[in-house]
ZAMARGU-4260 file (C-alpha; in steps of 0.2 Angstrom, whole numbers, plus 5000, padded with zeros to 4 digits):
<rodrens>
0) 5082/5257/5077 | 5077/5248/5093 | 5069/5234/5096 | 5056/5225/5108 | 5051/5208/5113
5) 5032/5201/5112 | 5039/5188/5122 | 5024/5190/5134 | 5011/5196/5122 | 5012/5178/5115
10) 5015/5168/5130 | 4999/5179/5137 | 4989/5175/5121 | 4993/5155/5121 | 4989/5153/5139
15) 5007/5153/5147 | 5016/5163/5163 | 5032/5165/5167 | 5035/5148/5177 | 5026/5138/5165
20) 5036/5147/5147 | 5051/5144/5157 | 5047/5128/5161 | 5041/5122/5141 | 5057/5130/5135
25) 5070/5124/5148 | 5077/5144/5150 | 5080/5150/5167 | 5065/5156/5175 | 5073/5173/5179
30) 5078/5175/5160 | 5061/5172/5157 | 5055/5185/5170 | 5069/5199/5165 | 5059/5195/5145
35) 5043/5198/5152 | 5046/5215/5161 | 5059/5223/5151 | 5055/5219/5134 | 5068/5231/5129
40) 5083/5219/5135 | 5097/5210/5126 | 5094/5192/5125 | 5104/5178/5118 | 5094/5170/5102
45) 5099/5155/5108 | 5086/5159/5122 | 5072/5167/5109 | 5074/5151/5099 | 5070/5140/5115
50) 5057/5152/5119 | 5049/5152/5100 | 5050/5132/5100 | 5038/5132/5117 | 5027/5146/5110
55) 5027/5137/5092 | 5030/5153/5085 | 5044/5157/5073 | 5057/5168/5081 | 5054/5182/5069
60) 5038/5182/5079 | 5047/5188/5093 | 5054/5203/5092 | 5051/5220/5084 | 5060/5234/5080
65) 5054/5252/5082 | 5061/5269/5075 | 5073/5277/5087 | 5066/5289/5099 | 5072/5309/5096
</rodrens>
């Protein structure tokens, strides 16, 4: 099982980029940017939970998880 972030999906939808999600949820902006073009990255959920809190989403909300490939 893998799984994805719609991290920039939502930011997208509710009218954020990177500099402003970054700057809303007080995460590094180059987190932020590593979340937006590799959705397939590790990332602490201390970080999605900052993230979730500035998009006013629950965390489940960001992430997915996708069969394996194969």
């Amino acid at each position: 099982m893998r799984v994805r972030l719609k991290i920039k999906e939502i930011a997208e939808a509710k009218g954020f980029n990177q500099s402003s999600l970054s700057r809303a949820a007080n995460v590094d902006f180059k987190t932020v940017k590593r979340a937006f073009r590799d959705p397939y990255r590790d990332i602490a959920v201390s970080t999605l939970a900052k993230l979730a809190q500035a998009l006013k989403v629950d965390i489940s909300e960001l992430v997915e998880t996708l069969p394996d490939e194969g």
